[in-house]
Structures are given as C-alpha cells and as structure tokens.
PAZAPA-4460 file (N, C-alpha, C; in steps of 0.05 Angstrom, whole numbers, plus 32768, in hexadecimal, padded with zeros to 4 digits):
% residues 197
    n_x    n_y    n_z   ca_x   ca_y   ca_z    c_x    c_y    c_z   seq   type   mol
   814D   80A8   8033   8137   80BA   803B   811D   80AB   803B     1      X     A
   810C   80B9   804F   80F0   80AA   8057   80DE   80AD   8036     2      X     A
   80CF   8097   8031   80C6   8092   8013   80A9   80AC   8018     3      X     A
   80A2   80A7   8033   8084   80A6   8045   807F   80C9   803A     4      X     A
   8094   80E1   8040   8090   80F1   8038   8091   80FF   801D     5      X     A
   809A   80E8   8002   8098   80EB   7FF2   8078   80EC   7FE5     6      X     A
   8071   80D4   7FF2   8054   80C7   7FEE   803A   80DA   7FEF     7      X     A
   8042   80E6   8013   8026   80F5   801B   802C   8111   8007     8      X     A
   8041   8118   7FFA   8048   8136   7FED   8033   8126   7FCC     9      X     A
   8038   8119   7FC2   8030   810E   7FB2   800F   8114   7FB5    10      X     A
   8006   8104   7FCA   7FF0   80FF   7FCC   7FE0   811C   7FD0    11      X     A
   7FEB   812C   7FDE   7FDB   8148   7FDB   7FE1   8156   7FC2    12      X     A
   7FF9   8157   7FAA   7FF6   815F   7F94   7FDD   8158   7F80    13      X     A
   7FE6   813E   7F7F   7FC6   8130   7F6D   7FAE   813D   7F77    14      X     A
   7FA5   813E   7F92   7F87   8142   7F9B   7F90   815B   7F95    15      X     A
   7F99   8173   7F92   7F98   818C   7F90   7F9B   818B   7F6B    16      X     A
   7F9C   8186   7F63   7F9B   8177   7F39   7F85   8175   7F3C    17      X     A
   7F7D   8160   7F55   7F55   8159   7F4D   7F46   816A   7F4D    18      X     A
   7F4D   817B   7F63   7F3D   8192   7F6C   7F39   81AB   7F5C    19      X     A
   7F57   81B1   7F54   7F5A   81C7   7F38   7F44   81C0   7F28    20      X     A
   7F42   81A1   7F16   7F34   81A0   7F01   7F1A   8195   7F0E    21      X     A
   7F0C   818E   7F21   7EF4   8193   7F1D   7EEA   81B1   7F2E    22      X     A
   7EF4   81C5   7F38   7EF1   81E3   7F35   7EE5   81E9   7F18    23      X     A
   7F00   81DE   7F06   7EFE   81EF   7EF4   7EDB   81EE   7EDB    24      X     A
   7ECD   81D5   7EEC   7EBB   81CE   7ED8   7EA5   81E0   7EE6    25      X     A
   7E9B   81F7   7ED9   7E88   820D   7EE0   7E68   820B   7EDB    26      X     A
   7E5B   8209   7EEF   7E3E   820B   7EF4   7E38   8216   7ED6    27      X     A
   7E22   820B   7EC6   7E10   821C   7EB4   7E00   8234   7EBE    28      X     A
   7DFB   8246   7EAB   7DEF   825E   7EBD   7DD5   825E   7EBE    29      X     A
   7DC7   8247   7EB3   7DAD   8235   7EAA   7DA3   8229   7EC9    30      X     A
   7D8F   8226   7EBF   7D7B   821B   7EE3   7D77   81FB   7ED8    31      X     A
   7D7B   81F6   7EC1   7D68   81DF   7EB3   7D81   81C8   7EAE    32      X     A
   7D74   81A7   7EB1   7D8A   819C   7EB1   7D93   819E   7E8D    33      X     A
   7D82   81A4   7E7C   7D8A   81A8   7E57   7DA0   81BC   7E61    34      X     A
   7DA3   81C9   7E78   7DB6   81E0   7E75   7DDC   81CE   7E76    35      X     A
   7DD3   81BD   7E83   7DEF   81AA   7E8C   7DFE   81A5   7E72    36      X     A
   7DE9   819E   7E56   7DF9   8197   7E3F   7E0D   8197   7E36    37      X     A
   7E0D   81B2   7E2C   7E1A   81CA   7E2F   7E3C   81C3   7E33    38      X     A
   7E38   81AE   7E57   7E51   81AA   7E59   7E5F   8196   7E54    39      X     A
   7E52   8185   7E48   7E5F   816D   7E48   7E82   8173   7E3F    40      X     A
   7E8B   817A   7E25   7EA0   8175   7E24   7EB6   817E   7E3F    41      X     A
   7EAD   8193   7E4D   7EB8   819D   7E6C   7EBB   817C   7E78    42      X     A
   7E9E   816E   7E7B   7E9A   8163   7E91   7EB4   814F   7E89    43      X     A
   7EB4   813B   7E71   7EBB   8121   7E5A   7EDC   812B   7E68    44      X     A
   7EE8   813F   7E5A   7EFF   8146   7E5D   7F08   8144   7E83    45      X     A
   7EF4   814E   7E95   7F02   8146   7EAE   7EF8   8129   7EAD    46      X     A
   7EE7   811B   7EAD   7EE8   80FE   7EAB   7F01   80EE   7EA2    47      X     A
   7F0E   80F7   7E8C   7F25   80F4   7E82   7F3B   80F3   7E91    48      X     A
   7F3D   8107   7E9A   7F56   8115   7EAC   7F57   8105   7EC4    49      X     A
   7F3F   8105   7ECC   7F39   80FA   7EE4   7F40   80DB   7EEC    50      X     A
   7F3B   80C8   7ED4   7F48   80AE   7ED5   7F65   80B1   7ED3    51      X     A
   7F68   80C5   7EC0   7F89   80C0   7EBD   7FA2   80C6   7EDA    52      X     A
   7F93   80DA   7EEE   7FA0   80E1   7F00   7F9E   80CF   7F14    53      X     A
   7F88   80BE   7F19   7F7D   80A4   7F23   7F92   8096   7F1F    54      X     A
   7F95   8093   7F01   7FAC   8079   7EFD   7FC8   807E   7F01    55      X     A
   7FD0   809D   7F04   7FE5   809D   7F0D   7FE6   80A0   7F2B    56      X     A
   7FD6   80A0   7F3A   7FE0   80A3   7F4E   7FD6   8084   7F5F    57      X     A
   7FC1   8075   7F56   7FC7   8058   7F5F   7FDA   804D   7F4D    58      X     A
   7FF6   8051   7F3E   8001   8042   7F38   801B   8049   7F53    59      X     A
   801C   8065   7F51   802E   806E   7F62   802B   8060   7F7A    60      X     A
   8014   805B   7F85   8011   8052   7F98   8023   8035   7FA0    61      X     A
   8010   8024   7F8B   8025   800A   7F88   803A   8014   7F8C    62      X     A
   804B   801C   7F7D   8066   801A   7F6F   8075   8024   7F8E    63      X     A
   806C   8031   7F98   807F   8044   7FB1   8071   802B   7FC6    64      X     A
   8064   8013   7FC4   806C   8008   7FD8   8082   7FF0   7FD9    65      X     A
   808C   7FEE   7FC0   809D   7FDD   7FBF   80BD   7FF4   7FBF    66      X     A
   80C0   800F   7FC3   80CF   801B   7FC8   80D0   8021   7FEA    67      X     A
   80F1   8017   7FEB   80F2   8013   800F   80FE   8034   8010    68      X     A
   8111   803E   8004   8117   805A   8005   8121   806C   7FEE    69      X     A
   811E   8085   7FF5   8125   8098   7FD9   813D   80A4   7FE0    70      X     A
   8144   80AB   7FC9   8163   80C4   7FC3   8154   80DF   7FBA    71      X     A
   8167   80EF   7FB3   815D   810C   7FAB   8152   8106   7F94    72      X     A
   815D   80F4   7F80   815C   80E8   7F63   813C   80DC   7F6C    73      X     A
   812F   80CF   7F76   811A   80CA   7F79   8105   80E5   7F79    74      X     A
   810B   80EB   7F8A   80FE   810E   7F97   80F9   8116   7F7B    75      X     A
   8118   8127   7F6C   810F   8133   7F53   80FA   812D   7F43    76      X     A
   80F9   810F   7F3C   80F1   8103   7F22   80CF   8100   7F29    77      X     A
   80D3   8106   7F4C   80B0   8100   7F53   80A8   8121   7F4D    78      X     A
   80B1   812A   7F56   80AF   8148   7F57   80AD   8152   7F34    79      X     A
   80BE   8149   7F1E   80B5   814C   7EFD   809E   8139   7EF8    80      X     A
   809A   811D   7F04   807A   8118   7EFD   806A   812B   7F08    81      X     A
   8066   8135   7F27   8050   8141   7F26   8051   8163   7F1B    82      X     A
   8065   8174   7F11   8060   8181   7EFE   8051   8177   7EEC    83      X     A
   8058   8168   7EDA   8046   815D   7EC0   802D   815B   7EC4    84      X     A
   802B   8149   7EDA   800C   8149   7EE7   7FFC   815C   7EE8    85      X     A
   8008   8177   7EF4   7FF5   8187   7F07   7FF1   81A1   7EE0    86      X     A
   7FFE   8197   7ECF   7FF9   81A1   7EB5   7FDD   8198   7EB2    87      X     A
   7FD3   8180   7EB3   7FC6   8176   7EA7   7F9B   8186   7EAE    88      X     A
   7FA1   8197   7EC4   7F84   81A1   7EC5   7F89   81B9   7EAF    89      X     A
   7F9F   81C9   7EA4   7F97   81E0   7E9A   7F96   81D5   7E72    90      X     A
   7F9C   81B8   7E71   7F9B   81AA   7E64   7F79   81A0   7E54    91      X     A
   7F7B   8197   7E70   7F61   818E   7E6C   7F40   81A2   7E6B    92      X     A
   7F46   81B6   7E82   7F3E   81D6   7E79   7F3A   81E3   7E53    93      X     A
   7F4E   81DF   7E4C   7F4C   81E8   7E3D   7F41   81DA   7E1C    94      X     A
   7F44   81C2   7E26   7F32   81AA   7E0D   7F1C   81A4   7E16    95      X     A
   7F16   81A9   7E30   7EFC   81A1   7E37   7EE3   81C1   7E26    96      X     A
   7EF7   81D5   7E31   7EE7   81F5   7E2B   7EE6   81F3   7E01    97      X     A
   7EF5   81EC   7DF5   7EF9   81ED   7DE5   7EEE   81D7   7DD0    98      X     A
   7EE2   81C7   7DDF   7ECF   81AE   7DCF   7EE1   8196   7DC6    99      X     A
   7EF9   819C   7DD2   7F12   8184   7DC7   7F1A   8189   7DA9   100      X     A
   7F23   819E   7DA9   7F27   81A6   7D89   7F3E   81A4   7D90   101      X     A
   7F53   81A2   7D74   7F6B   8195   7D6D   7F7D   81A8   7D7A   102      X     A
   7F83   81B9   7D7F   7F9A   81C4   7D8B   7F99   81BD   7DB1   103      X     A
   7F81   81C0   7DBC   7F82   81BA   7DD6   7F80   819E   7DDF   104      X     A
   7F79   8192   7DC8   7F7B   816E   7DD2   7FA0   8166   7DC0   105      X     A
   7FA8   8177   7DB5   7FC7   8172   7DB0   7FCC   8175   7DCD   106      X     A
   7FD1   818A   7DD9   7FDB   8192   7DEC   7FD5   8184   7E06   107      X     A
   7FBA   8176   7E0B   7FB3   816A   7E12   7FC3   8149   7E1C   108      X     A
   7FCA   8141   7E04   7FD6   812B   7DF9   7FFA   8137   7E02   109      X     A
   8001   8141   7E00   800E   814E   7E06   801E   814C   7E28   110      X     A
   8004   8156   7E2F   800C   8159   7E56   800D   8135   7E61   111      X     A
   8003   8124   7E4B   7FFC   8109   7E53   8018   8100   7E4C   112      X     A
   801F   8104   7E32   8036   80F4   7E27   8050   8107   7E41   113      X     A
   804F   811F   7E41   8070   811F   7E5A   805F   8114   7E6F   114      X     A
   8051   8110   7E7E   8046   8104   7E99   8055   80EA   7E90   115      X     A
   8046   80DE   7E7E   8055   80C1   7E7B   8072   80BA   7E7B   116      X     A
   8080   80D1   7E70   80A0   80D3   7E66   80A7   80D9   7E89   117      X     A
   809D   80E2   7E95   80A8   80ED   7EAF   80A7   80D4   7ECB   118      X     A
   808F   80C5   7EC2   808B   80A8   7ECD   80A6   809A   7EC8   119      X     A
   80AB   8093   7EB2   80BB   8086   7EA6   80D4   8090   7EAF   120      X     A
   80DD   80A5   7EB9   80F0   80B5   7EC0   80F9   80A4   7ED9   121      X     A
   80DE   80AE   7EF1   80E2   80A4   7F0A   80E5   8085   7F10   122      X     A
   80D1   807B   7EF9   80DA   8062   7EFE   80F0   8050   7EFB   123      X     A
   8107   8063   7EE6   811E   805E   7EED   812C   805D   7F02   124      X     A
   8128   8085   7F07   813C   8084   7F20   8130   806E   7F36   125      X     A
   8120   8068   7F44   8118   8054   7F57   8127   803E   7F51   126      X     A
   812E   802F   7F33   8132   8019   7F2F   8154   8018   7F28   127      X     A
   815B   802E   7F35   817E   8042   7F2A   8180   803B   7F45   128      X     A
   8178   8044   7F59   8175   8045   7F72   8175   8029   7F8A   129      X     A
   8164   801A   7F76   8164   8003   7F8E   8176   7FEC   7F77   130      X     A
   8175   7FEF   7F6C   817F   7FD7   7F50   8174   7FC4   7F3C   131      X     A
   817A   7FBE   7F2D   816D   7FAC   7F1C   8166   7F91   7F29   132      X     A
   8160   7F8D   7F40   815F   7F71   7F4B   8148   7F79   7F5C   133      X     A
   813F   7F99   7F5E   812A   7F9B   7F6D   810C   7F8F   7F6A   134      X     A
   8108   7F8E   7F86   80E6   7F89   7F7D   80DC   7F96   7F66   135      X     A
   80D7   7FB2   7F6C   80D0   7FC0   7F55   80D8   7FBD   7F3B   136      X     A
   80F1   7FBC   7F30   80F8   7FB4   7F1C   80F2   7F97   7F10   137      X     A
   80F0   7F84   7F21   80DF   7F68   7F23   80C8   7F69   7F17   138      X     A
   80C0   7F82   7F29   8099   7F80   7F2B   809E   7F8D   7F0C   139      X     A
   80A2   7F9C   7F00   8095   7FA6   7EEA   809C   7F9D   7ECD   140      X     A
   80B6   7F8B   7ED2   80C4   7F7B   7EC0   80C2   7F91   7E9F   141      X     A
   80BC   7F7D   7E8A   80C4   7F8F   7E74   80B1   7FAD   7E74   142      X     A
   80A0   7FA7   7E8A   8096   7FCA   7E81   8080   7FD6   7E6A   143      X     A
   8079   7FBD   7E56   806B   7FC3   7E43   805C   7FDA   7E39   144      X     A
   804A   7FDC   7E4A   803B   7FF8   7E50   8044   800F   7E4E   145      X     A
   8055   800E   7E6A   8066   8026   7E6C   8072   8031   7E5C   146      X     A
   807C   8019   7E48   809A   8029   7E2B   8082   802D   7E1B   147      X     A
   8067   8024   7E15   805C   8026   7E02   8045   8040   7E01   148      X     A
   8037   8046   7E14   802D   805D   7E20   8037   807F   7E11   149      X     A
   805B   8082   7E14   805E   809F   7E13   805A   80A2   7DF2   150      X     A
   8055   808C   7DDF   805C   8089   7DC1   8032   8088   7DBE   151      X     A
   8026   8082   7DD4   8009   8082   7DCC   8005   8098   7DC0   152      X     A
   8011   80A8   7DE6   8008   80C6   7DEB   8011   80D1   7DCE   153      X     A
   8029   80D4   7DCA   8035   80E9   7DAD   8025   80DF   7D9A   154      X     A
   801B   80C3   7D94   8009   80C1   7D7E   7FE9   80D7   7D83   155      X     A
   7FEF   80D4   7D90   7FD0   80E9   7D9A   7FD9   8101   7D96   156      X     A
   7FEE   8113   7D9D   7FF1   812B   7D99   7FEE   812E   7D78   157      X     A
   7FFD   8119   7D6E   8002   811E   7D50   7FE0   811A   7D3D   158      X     A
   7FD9   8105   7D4C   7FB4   80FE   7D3B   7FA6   811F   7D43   159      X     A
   7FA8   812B   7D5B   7F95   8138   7D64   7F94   814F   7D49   160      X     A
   7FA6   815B   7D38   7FA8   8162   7D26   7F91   8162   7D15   161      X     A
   7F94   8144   7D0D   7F7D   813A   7CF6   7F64   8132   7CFC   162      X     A
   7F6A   8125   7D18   7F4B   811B   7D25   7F4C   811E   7D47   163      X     A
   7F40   8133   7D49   7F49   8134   7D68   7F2E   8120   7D7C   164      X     A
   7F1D   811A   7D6F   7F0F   8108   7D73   7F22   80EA   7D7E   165      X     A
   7F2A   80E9   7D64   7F3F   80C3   7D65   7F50   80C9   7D7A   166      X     A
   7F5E   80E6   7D7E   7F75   80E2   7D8D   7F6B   80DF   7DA4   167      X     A
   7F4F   80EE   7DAE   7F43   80EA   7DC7   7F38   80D1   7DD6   168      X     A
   7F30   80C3   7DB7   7F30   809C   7DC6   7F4E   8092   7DC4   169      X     A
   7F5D   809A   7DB7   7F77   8091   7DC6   7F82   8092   7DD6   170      X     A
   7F7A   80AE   7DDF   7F87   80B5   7E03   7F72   80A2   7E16   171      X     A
   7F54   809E   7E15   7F46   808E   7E1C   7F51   806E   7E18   172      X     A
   7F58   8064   7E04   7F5F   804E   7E0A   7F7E   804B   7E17   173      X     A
   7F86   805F   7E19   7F9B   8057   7E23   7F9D   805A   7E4C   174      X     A
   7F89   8068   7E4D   7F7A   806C   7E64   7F6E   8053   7E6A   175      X     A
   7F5D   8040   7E5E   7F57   802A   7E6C   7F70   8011   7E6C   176      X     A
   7F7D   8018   7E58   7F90   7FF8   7E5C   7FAB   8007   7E77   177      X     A
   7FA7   801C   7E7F   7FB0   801F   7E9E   7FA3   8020   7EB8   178      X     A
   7F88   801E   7EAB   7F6F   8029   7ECC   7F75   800B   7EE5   179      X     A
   7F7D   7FF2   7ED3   7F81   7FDE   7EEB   7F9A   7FDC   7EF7   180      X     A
   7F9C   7FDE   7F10   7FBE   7FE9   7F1B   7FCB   7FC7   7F12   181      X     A
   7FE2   7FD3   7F07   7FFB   7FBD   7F00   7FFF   7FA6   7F1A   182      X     A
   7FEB   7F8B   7F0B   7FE8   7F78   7F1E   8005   7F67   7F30   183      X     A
   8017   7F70   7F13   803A   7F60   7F1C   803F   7F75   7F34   184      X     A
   803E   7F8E   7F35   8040   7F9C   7F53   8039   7F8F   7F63   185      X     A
   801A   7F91   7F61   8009   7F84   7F82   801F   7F68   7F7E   186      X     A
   801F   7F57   7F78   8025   7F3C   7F7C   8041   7F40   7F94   187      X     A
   804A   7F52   7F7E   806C   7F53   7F88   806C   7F61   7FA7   188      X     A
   805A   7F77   7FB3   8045   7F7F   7FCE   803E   7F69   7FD1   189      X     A
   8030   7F57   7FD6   8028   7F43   7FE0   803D   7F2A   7FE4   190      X     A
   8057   7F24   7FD6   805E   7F19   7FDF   8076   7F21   7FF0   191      X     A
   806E   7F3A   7FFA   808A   7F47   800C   809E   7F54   8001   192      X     A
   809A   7F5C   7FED   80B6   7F69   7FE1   80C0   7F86   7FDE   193      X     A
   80AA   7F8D   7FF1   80C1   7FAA   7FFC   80B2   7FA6   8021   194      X     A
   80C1   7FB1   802F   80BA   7FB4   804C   80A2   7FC2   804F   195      X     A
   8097   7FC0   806B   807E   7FCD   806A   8088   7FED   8068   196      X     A
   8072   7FF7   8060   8074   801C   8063   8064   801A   8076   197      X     A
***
C-alpha cells in the first residue's frame, strides 16, 4: 500500500491537535496587557504540547521517508499513535487551567508516556515489515532514546505526585533531548536508502 496516504492522514490529524489546543487558550476578559498574566500557565502548557507534537510529527516525517510501503499492521499502529496524540490537548487543557497541579500534570505525563509506547509500537511494525536489514532499522540502530523516553515519561507521572513542578522539567527535558530530528535518519535519506516518495 501507498505510504503517501498514510502521511497526508497524519499530517491533517496533528494540525487539527494544534488547532484544538491553541483554541483552547481563551482571551482574558481584561483590556490590559497585566490582564494576560493571569495566563501563563494556559499559555507554558501549550508551549509544551506544542514542541512535543512538533517532535512527533518531524520525526514521523523522517522515519516514513525511509519507508517504501505499508501493511494494515503499519496503518493500525499509526492510527494508535495518533489516538495518543490527539489526547494530548485535553491533557494539556487541563494542567494548563489547573496551574499544573499534581493530578493533571500526572495525567499529563501520562498522554506522553502511551504516545511514546505507541511510537515504539509502530516503529516496530515498519521494522516487522521491511526487516531487520532495513534502512530504517539501520538508521535508528540501538534506539537509545526511544527505549529510554517511555521510563522518563512514567517517572514523571509517578514525581508529579510529590513535585509536579520536577515532573514538569522532566517532561521539558525530555522535550529538548528530542526537538533535533534523529540525524542517523537524515544521513540514511541522504544516502538513498529508501526510494523517492
């Protein structure tokens, strides 16, 4: 099956995730910019969200160009990441409204850690699919990140408890050591290793 209509389905889920959560950040009923204050934790929390959906969907990007074609088994597993995903505005909604207090930045932590588990999913099947000798499987070799990411996220559900502060620079740092797209991809794109799309 063509990869191409996996891709563009993808690509309008995420922008409609973007769109949900910055809707959801509501005008002050204030004329004055002191009135904006007010929102920051609203604003912080889609800032948040906002890199993280960034990074999943320029990783996706990479990754589906070194995929020449899909099975149903691809389809599904793209189709349970972007469930997880499209969780992530009523997520973020609700820790942003709530000042990031411990139950909505659990939950929070939460929509991140299955997003990640559901990554991990697809990026099997793709690598079930074409084989262990694939580019892709090449390009991402032991994976570091990837295995180490869904064990961040649960540390964060579990801190948000005690310090939902700490757990929220955890999801933050775990947000920057993914914001630069996985350079062994591009290489493995650059040196030809899946056909053009």
């Amino acid at each position: 099956m063509d990869r191409d209509r996996l891709t563009a389905f993808t690509d309008g889920v995420l922008a409609v995730i973007i769109t949900i959560m910055v809707l959801e950040m509501k005008p002050p009923h204030g004329a004055a910019f002191a009135d904006l204050v007010a929102l920051w934790p609203v604003f912080l929390s889609y800032v948040l969200s906002f890199v993280y959906v960034a990074i999943y969907w320029n990783n996706h990007h990479h990754f589906f160009h070194l995929v020449k074609a899909v099975d149903g088994g691809i389809l599904w597993a793209n189709l349970h990441l972007l469930f997880w995903l499209s969780t992530i505005p009523f997520a973020t909604a609700w820790m942003g409204e709530n000042h990031f207090a411990a139950a909505p930045t659990a939950l929070y932590g939460g929509s991140l850690l299955m997003s990640s588990l559901a990554w991990v999913i697809m990026q099997a099947a793709i690598i079930r699919r074409q084989g262990p000798d694939s580019p892709l499987a090449q390009a991402i070799g032991r994976d570091l990140k990837g295995k180490l990411s869904p064990f961040v996220y649960l540390g964060g559900v579990a801190l948000a408890f005690a310090s939902p502060t700490a757990a929220d620079l955890l999801y933050l740092g775990a947000a920057l050591a993914w914001l630069i797209p996985d350079r062994r991809v591009e290489k493995t794109v650059r040196r030809g290793g899946a056909s053009a799309g």
